[in-house]
Structures are given as C-alpha cells and as structure tokens.
Residue, then its C-alpha position, 0 to 999 in steps of 0.5 A: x432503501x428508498x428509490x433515488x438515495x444511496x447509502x454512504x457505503x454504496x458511495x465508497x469506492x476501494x482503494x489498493x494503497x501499495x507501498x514501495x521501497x528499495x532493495x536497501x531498505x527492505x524491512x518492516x517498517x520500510x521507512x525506517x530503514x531508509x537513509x533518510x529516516x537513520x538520519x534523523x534522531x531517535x525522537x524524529x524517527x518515533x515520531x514517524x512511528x507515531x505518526x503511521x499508527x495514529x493514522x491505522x489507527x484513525x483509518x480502522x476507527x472510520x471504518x475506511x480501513x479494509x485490510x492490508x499486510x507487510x510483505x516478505x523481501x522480494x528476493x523470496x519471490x518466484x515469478x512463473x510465466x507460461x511460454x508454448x504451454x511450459x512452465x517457466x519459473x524464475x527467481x525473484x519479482x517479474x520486474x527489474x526495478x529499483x523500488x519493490x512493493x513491500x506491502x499494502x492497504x485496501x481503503x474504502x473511501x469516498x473519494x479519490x483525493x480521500x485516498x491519496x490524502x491517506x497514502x500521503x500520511x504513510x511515512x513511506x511517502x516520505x522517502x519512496x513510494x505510495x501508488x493509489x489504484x482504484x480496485x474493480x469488481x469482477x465485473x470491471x467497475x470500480x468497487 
C-alpha cells in the first residue's frame, strides 16, 4: 500500500443489525407473522419476501454482508448472573421486554447512513425493530 492511501476495506466500518420482534410473532420470518403483514394479501406478503431476499442477496453480491443467523424464541433462553461468587441461572432472556432480538446481521459498510440504509429495507422495520451498532475491536475501535 502506498503511504497516505487507504484501501476501501480499511474504510469500512462493521455494523451488528439486530432484528427484533414480539413475543407474538416469534418466528422465522418475524415479519411475516406480525399482525400487520397477516393482514395483507397473499401477493403483498411475497413481496415483502421478495423484497428481504433481494436485499441478502444485493448485501452478499457487494460484499457488505459479513454473516448473520435466526435465532431460536427467547423463551428457550437461560440468562445466569453471578451474585457473591454463585451462579444464578434464570429462564428466559436478561430482560422483560415487549420486543425480543430475533436475529442478526453484521455488515461492513462505508458509512453509518449506508448501514441504516440497509437495516431500513429489512421488512422487520416495518412492523418492529432494527438497532444498528457499530461493532468494536478487542481494542475498543470501531471495526
């Protein structure tokens, strides 16, 4: 590499795009099973489809796409806290809440707005949630 210049990888900064939904809906594809999407018809709700593989697809193609995965419904979940050197291991996620994280992608991207550009076409965002977080290293920078 020549002093002075950076190479577009050493631009891109990763993101984790979690996806969250409710108890209620709890299933792969969340957005489907909302309220919202069973209300539509049968055309409008593969096009929400649709639209979510087009955009993997576009993300693996670019090259933005680091990995991602569905995870299983939070009430399969153990939370253990620690408390005067005891294990305590509780059911369920660490929080009551109404939304749960159901899945996640990690993007590299060159900027911030490129990365909620990409959460906002999630069909997810539509009916819930998508937190975008940038991802440190073990150093404590932005990836």
């Amino acid at each position: 590499m020549v002093k002075g210049t950076t190479t577009v990888r050493e631009q891109m900064v990763r993101y984790l795009l979690m996806i969250y939904t409710s108890a209620q809906t709890w299933g792969h594809p969340a957005f489907l099973r909302t309220p919202e999407a069973l209300s539509m018809s049968e055309e409008d709700r593969a096009g929400l489809t649709a639209q979510a593989e087009a955009l993997i697809e576009e993300i693996v193609e670019s090259g933005e796409l680091v990995g991602g995965e569905t995870l299983a419904d939070p009430v399969t979940s153990k939370t253990i806290r620690v408390r005067g050197g005891v294990p305590v291991t509780a059911d369920g996620p660490c929080v009551e809440a109404k939304e749960h994280l159901a899945g996640y992608f990690v993007v590299d991207c060159t900027s911030t707005e490129r990365a909620l550009e990409i959460a906002a076409r999630f069909p997810d965002a539509l009916f819930s949630a998508v937190e975008v977080r940038p991802v440190m290293s073990s150093s404590g920078e932005e990836m």
